[in-house]
Biopython code that builds the backbone (N, CA, C, O; Angstrom):
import numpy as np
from Bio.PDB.StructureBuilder import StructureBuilder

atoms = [
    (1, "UNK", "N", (0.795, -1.199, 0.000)),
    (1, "UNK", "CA", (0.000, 0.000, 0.000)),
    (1, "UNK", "C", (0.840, 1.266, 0.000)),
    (1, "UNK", "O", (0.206, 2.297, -0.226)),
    (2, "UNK", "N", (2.510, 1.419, 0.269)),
    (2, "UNK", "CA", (3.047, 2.794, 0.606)),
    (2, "UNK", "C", (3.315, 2.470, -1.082)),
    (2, "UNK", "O", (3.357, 1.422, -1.726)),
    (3, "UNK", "N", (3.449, 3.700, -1.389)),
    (3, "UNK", "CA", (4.381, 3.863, -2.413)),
    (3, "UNK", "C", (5.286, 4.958, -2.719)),
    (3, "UNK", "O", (5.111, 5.751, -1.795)),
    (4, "UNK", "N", (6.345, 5.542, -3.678)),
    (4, "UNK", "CA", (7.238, 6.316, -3.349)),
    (4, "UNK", "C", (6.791, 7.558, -4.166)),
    (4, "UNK", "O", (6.194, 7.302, -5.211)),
    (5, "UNK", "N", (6.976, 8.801, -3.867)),
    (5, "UNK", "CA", (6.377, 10.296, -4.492)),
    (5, "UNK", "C", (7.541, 10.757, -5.337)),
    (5, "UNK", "O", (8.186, 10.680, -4.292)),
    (6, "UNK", "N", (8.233, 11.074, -6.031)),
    (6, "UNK", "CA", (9.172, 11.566, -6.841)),
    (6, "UNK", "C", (9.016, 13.364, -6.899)),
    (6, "UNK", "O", (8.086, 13.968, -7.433)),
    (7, "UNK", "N", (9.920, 13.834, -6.360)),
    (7, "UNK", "CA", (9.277, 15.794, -7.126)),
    (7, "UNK", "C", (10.847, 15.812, -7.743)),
    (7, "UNK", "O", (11.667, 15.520, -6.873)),
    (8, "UNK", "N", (11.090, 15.930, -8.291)),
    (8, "UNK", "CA", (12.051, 16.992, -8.596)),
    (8, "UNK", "C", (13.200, 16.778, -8.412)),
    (8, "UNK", "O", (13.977, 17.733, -8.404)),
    (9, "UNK", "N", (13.727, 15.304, -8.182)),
    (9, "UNK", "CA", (15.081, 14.682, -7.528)),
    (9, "UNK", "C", (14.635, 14.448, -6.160)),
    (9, "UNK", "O", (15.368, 13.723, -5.487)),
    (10, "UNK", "N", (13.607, 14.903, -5.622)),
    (10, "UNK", "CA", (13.697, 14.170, -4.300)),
    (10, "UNK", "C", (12.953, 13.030, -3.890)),
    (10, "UNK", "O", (12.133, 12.900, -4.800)),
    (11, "UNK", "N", (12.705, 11.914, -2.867)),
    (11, "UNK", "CA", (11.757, 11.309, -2.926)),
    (11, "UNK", "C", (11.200, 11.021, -1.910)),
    (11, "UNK", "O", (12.004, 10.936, -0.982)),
    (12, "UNK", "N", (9.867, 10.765, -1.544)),
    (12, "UNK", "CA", (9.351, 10.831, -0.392)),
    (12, "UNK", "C", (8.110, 9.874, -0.257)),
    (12, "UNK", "O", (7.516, 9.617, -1.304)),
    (13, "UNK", "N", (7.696, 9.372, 0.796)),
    (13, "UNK", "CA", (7.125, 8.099, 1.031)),
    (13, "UNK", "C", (5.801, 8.592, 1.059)),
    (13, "UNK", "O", (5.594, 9.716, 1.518)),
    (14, "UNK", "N", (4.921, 7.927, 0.647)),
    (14, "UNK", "CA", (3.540, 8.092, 0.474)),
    (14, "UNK", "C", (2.397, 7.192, 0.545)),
    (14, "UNK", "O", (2.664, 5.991, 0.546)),
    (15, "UNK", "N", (0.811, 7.646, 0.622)),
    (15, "UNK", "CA", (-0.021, 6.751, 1.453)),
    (15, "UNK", "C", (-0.735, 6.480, -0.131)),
    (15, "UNK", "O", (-0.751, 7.432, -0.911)),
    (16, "UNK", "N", (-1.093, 5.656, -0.394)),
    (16, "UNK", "CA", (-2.726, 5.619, -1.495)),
    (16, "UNK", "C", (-3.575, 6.036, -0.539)),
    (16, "UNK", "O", (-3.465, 6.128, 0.684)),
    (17, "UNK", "N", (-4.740, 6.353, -1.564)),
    (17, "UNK", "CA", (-5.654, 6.354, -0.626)),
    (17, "UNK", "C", (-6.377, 6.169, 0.328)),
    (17, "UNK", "O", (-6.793, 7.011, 1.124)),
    (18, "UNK", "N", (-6.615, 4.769, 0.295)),
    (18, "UNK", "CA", (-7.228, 3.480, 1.159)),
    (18, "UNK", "C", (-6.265, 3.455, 2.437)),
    (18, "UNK", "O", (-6.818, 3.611, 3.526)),
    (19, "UNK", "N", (-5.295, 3.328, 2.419)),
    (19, "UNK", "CA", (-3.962, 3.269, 3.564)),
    (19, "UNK", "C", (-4.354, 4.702, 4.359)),
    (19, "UNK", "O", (-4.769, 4.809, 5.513)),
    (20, "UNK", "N", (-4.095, 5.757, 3.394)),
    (20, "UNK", "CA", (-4.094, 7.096, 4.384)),
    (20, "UNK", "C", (-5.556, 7.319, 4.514)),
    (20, "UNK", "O", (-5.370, 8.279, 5.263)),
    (21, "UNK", "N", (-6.550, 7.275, 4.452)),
    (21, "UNK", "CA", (-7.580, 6.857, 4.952)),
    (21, "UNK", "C", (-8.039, 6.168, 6.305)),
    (21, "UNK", "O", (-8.787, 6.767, 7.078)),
    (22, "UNK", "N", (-7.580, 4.924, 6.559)),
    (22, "UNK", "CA", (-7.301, 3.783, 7.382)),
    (22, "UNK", "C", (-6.317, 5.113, 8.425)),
    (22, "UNK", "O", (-7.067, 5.355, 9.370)),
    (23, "UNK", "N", (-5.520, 5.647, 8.518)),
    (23, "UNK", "CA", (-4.663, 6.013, 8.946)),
    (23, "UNK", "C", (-5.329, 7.161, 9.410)),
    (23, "UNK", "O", (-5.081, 7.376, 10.597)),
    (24, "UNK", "N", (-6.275, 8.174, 8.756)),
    (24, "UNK", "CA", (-6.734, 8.749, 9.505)),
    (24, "UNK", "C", (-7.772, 8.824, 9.971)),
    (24, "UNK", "O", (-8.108, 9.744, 10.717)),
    (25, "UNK", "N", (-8.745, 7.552, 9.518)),
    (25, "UNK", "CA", (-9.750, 7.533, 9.974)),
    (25, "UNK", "C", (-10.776, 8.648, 9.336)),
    (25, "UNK", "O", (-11.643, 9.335, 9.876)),
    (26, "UNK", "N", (-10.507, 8.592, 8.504)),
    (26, "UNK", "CA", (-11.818, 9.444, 7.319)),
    (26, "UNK", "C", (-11.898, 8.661, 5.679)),
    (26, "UNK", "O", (-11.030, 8.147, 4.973)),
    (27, "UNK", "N", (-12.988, 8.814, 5.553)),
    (27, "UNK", "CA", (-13.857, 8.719, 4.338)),
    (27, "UNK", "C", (-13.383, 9.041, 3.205)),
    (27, "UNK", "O", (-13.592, 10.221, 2.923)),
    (28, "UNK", "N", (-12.623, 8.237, 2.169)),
    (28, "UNK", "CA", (-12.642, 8.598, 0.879)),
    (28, "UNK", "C", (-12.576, 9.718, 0.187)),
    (28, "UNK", "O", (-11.651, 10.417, -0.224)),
    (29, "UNK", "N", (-13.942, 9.768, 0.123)),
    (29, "UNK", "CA", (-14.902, 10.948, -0.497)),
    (29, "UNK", "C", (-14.596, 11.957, 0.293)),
    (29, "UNK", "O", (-14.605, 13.006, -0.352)),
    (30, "UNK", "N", (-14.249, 12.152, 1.742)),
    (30, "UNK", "CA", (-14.001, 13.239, 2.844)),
    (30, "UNK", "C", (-12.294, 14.007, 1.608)),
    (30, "UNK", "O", (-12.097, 14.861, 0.743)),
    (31, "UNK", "N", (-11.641, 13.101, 2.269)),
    (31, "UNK", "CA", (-10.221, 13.060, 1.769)),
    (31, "UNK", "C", (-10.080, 13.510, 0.260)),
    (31, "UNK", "O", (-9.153, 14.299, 0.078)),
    (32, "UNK", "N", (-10.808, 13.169, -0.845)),
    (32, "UNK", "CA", (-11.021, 14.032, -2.600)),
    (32, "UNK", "C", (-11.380, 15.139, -2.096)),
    (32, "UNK", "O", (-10.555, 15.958, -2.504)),
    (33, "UNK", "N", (-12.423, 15.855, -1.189)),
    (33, "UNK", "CA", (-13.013, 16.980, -0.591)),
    (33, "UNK", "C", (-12.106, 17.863, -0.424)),
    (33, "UNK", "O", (-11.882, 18.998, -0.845)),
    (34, "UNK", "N", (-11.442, 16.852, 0.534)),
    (34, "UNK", "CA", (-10.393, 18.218, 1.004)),
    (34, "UNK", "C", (-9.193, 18.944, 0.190)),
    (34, "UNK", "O", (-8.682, 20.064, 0.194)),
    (35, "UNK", "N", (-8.981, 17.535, -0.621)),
    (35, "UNK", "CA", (-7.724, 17.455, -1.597)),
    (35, "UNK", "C", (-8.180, 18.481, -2.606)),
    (35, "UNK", "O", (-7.395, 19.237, -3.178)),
    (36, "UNK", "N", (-9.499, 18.474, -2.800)),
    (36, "UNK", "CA", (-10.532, 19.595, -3.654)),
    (36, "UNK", "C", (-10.437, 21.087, -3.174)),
    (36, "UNK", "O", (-10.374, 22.050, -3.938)),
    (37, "UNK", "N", (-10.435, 21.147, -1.737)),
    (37, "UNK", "CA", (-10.665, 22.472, -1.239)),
    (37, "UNK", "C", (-9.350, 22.966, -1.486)),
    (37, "UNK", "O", (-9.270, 24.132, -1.872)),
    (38, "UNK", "N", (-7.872, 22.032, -1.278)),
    (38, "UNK", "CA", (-6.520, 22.394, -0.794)),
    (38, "UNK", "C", (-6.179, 22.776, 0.303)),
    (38, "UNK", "O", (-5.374, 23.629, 0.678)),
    (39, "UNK", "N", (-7.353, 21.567, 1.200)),
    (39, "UNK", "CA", (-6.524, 21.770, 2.692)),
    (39, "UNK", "C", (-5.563, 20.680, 2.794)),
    (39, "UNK", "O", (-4.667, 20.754, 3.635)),
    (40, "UNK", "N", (-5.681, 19.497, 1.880)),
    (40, "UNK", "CA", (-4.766, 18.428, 1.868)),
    (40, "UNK", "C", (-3.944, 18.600, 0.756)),
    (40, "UNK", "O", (-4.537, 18.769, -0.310)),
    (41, "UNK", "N", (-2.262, 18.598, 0.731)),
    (41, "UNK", "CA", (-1.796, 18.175, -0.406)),
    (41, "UNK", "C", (-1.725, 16.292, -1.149)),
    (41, "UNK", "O", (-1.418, 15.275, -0.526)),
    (42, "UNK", "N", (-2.102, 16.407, -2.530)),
    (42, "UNK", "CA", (-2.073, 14.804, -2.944)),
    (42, "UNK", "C", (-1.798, 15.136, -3.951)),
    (42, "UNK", "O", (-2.250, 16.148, -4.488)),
    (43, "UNK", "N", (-0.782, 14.160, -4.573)),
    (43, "UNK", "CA", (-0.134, 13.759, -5.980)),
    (43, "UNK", "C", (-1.373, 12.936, -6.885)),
    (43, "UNK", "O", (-2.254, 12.375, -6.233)),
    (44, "UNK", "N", (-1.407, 12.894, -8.030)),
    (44, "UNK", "CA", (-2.953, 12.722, -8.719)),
    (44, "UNK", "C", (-2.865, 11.418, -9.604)),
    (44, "UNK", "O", (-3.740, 10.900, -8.910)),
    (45, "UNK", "N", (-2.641, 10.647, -10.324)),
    (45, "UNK", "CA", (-1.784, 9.799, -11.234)),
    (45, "UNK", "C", (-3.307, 10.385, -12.969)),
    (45, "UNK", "O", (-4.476, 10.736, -13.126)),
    (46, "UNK", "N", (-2.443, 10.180, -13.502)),
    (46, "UNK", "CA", (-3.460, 9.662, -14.907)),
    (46, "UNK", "C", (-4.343, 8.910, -14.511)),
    (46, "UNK", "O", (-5.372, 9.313, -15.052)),
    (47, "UNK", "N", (-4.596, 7.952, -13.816)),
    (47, "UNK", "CA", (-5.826, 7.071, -13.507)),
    (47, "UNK", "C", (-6.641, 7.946, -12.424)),
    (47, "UNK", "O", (-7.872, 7.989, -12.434)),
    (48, "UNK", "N", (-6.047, 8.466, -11.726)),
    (48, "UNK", "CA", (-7.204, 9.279, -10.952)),
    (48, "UNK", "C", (-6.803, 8.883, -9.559)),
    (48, "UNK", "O", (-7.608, 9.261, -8.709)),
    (49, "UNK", "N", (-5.610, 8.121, -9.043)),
    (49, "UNK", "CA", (-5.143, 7.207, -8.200)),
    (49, "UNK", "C", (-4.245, 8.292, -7.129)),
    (49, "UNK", "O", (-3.196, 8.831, -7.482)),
    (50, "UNK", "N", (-4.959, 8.507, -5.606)),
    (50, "UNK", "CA", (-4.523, 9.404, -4.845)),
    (50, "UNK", "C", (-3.226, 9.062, -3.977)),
    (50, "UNK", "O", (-3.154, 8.121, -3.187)),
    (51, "UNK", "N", (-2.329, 9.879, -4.226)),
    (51, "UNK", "CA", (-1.332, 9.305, -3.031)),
    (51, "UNK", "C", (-0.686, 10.354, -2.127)),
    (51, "UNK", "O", (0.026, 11.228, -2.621)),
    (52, "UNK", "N", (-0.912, 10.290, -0.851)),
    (52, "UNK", "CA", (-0.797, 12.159, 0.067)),
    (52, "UNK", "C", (0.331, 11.389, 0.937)),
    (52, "UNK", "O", (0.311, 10.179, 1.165)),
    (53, "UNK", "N", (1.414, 12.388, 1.429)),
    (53, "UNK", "CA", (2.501, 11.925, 2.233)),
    (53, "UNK", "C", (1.475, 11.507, 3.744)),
    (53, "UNK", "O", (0.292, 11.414, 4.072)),
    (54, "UNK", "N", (2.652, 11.375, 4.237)),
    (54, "UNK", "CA", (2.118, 10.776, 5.661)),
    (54, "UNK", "C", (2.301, 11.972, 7.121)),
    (54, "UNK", "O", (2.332, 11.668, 8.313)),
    (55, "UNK", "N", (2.366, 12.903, 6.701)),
    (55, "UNK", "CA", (2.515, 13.958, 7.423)),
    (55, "UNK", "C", (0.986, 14.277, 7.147)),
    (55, "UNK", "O", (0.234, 14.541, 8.086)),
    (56, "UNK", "N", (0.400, 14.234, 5.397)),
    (56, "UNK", "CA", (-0.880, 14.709, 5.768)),
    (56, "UNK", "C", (-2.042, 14.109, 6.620)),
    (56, "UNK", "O", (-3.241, 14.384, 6.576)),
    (57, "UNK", "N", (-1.191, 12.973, 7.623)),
    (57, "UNK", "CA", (-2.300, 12.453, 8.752)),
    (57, "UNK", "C", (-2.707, 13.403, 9.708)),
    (57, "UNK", "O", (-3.810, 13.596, 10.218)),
    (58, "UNK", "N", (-1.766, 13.887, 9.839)),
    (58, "UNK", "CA", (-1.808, 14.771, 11.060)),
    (58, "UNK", "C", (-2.358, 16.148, 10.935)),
    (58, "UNK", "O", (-2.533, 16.877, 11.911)),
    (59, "UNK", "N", (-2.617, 16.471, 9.748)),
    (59, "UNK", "CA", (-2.839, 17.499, 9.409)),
    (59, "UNK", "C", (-4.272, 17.531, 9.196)),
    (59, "UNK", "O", (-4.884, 18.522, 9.596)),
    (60, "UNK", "N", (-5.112, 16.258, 8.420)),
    (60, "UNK", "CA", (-6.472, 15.515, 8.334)),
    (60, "UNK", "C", (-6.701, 15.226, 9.846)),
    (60, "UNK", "O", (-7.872, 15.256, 10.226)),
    (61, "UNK", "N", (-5.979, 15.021, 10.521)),
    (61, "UNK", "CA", (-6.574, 15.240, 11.931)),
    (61, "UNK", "C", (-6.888, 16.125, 13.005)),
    (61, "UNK", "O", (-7.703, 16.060, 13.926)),
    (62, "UNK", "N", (-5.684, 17.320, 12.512)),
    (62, "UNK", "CA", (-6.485, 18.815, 13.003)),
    (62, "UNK", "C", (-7.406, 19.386, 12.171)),
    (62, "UNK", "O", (-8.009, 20.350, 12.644)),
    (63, "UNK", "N", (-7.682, 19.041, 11.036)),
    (63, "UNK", "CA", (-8.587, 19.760, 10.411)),
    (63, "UNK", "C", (-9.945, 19.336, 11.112)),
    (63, "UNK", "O", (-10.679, 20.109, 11.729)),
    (64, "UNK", "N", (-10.170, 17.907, 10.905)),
    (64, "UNK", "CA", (-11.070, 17.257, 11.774)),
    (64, "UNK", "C", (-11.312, 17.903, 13.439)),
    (64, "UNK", "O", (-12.464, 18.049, 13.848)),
    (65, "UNK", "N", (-10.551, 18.131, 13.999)),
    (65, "UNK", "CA", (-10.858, 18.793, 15.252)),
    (65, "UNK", "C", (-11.221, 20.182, 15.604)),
    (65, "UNK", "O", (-11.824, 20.686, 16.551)),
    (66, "UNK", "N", (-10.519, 20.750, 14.271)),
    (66, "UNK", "CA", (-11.159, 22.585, 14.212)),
    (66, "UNK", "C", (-12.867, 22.120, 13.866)),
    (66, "UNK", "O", (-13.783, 22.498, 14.596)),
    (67, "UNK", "N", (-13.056, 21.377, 12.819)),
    (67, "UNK", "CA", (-14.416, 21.000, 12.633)),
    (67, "UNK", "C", (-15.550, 20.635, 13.547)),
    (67, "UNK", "O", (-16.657, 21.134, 13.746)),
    (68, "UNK", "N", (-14.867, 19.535, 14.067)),
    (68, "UNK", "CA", (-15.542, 18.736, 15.304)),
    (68, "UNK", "C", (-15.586, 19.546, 16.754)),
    (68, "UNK", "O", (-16.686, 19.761, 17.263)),
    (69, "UNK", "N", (-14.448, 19.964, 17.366)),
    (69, "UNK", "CA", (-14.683, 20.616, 18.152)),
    (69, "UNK", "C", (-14.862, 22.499, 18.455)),
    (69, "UNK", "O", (-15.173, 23.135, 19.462)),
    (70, "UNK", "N", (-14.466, 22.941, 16.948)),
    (70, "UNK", "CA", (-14.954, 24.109, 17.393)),
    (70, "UNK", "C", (-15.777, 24.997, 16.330)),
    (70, "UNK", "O", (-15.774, 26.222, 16.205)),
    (71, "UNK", "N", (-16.611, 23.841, 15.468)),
    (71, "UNK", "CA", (-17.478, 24.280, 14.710)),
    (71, "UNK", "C", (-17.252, 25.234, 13.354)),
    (71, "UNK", "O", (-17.877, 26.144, 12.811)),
    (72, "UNK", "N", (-15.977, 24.494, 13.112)),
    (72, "UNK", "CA", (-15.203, 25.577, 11.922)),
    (72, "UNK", "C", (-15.631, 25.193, 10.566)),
    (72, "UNK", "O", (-15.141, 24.110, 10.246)),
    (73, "UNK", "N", (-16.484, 25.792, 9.541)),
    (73, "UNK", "CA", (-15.926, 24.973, 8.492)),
    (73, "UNK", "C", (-14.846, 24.685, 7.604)),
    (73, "UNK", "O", (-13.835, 25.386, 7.545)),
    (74, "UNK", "N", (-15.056, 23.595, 6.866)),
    (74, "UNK", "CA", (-13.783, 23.520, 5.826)),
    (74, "UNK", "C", (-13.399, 24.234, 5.434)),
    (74, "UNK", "O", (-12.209, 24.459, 5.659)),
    (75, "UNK", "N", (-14.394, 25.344, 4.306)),
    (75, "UNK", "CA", (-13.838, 26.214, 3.849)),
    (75, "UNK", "C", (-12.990, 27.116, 4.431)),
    (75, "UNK", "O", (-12.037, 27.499, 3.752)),
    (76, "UNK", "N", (-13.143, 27.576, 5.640)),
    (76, "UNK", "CA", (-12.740, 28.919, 6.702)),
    (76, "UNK", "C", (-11.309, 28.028, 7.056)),
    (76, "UNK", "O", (-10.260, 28.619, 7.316)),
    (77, "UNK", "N", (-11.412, 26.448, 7.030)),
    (77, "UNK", "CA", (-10.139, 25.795, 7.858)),
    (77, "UNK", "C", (-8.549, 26.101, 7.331)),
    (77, "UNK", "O", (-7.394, 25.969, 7.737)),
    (78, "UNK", "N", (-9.197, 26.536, 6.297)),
    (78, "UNK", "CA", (-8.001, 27.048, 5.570)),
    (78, "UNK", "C", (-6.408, 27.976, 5.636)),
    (78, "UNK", "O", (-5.205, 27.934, 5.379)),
    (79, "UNK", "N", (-7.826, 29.010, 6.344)),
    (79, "UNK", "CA", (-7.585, 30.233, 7.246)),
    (79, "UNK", "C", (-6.988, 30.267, 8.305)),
    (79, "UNK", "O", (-6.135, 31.102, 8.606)),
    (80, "UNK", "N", (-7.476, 29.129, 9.154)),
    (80, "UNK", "CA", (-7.039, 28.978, 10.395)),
    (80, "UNK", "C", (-5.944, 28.113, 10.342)),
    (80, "UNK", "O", (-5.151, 28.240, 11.275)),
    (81, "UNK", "N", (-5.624, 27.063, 9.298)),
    (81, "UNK", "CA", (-4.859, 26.238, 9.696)),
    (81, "UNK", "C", (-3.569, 27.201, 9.164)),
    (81, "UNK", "O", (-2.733, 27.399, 10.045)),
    (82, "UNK", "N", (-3.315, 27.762, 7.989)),
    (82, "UNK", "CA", (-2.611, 28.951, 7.715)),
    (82, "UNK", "C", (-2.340, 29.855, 8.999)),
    (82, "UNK", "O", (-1.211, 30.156, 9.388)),
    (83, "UNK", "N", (-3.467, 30.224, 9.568)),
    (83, "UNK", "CA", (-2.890, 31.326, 11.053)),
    (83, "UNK", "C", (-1.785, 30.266, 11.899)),
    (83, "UNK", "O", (-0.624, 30.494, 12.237)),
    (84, "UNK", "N", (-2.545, 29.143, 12.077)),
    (84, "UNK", "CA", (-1.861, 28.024, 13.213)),
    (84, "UNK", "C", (-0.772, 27.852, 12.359)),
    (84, "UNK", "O", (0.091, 28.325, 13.098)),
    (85, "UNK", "N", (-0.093, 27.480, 11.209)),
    (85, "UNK", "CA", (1.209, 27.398, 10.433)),
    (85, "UNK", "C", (2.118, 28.831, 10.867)),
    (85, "UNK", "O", (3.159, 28.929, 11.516)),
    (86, "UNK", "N", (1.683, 29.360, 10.538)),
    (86, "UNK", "CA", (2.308, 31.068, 11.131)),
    (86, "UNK", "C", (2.952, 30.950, 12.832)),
    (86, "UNK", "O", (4.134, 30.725, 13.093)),
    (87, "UNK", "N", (1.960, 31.142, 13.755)),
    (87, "UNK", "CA", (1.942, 30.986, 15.020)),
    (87, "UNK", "C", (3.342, 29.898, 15.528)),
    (87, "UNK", "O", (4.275, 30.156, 16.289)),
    (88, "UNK", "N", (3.013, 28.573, 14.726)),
    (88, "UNK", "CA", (3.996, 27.478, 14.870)),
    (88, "UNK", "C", (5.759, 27.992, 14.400)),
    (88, "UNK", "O", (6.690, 27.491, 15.030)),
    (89, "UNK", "N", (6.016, 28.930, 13.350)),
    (89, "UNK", "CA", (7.033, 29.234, 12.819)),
    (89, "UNK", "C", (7.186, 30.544, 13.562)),
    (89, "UNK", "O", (8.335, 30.982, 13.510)),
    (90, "UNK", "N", (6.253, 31.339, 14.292)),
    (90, "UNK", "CA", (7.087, 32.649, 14.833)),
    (90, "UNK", "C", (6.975, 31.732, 16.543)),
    (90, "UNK", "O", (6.645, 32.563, 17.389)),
    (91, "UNK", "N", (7.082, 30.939, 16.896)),
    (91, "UNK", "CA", (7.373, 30.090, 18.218)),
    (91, "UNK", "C", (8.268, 29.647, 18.081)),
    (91, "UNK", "O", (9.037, 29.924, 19.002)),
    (92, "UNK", "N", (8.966, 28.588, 16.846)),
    (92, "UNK", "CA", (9.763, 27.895, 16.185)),
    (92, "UNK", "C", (11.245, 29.075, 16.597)),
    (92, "UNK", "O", (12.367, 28.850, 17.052)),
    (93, "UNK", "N", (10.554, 30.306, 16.178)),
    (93, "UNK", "CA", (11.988, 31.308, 15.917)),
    (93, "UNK", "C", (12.072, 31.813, 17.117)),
    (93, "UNK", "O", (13.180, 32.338, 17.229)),
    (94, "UNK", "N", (11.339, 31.935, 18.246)),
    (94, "UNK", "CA", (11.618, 32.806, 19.009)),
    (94, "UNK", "C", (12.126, 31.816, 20.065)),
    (94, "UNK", "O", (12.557, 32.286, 21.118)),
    (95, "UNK", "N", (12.114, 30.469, 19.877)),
    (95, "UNK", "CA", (12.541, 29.233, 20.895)),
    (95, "UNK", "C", (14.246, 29.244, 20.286)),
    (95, "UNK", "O", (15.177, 28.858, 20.992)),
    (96, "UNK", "N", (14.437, 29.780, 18.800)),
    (96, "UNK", "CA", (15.670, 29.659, 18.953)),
    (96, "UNK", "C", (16.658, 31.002, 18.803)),
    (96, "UNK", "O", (17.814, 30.982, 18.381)),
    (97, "UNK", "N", (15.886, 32.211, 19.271)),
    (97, "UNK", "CA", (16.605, 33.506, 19.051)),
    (97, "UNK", "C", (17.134, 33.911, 20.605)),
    (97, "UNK", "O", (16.105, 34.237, 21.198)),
    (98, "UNK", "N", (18.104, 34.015, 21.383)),
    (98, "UNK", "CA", (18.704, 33.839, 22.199)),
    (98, "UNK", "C", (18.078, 35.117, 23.294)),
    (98, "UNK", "O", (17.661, 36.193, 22.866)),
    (99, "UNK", "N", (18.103, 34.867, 24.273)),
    (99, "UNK", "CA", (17.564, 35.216, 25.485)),
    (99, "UNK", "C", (17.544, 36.790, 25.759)),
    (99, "UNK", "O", (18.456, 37.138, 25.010)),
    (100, "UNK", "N", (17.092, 37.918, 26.342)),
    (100, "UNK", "CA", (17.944, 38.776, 26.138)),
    (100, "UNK", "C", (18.775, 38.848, 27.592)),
    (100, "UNK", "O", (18.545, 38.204, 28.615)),
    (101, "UNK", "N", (19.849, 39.876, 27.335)),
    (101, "UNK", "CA", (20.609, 39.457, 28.590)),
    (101, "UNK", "C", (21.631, 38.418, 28.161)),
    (101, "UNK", "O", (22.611, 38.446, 28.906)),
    (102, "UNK", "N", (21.707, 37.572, 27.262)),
    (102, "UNK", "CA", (22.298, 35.819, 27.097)),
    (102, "UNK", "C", (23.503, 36.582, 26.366)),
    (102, "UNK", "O", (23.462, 37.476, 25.521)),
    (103, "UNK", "N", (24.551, 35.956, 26.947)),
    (103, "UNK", "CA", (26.223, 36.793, 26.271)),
    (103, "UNK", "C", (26.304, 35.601, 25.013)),
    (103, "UNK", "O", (26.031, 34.401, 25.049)),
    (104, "UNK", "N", (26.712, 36.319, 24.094)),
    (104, "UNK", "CA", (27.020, 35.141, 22.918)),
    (104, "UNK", "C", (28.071, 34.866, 23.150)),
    (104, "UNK", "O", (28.821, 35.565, 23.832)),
    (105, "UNK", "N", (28.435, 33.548, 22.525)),
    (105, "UNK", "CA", (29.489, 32.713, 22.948)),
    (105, "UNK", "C", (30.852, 33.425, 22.306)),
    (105, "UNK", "O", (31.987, 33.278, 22.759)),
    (106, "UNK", "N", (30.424, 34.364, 20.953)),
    (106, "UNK", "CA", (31.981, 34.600, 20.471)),
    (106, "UNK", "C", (32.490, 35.725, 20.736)),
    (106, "UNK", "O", (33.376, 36.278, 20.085)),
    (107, "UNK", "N", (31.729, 36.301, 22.125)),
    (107, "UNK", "CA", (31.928, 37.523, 22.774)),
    (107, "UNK", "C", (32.899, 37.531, 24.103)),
    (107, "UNK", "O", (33.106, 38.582, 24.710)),
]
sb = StructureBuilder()
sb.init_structure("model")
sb.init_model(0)
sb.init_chain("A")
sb.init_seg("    ")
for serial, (resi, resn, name, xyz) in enumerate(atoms, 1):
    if name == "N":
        sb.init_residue(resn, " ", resi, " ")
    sb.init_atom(name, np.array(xyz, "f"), 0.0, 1.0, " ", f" {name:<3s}", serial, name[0])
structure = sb.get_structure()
C-alpha cells in the first residue's frame, strides 16, 4: 500500500488512498473533498489514483478537530490552519533567538 512520491530529484514516502484513509480515519470521499478544497496536499496519477505523504495524517486530523470541536468549516479551515502554520514558525523562531541578557558565545 506505501508507495514512493518523486518531485524533482527528491523522494518521499507516500499513502494511497485506502492506507491514508485507514490512517486517519476518514472517508474517501471526505479526503477528494479536502484534496478539492486544498486543505490536503495529494499527488494525482493519470488514472485518478490518490497518493498524500504521511505527514498529511496529522494534518487531516487537526482539520477534523477545528471541525468537530470548534465548529469551523472547511472552507474557513483554511484560514485557520494557515494562522496556526504562522503561530507554529514565529514560536519555532523565538525558541531559537537567544535570550535577552544571554552573552554570545563569540563575545
Amino acid at each position: 500500500m506505501t508507495t514512493l512520491l518523486v518531485h524533482a530529484g527528491t523522494r518521499t514516502q507516500g499513502l494511497e488512498l485506502d492506507a491514508f484513509c485507514a490512517a486517519a480515519h476518514l472517508h474517501p470521499e471526505l479526503v477528494r473533498r479536502l484534496v478539492t478544497l486544498a486543505l490536503l496536499d495529494a499527488e494525482i496519477d493519470h488514472a485518478g489514483h490518490y497518493t498524500l505523504t504521511a505527514t498529511a495524517v496529522a494534518r487531516a486530523g487537526r482539520i477534523e478537530r477545528l471541525r468537530r470541536d470548534l465548529g469551523i468549516t472547511y472552507t474557513a479551515t483554511g484560514v485557520v490552519l494557515d494562522l496556526l502554520d504562522r503561530i507554529d514558525e514565529l514560536e519555532r523562531l523565538l525558541r531559537a533567538r537567544p535570550a535577552r541578557g544571554e552573552v554570545h558565545p563569540w563575545t
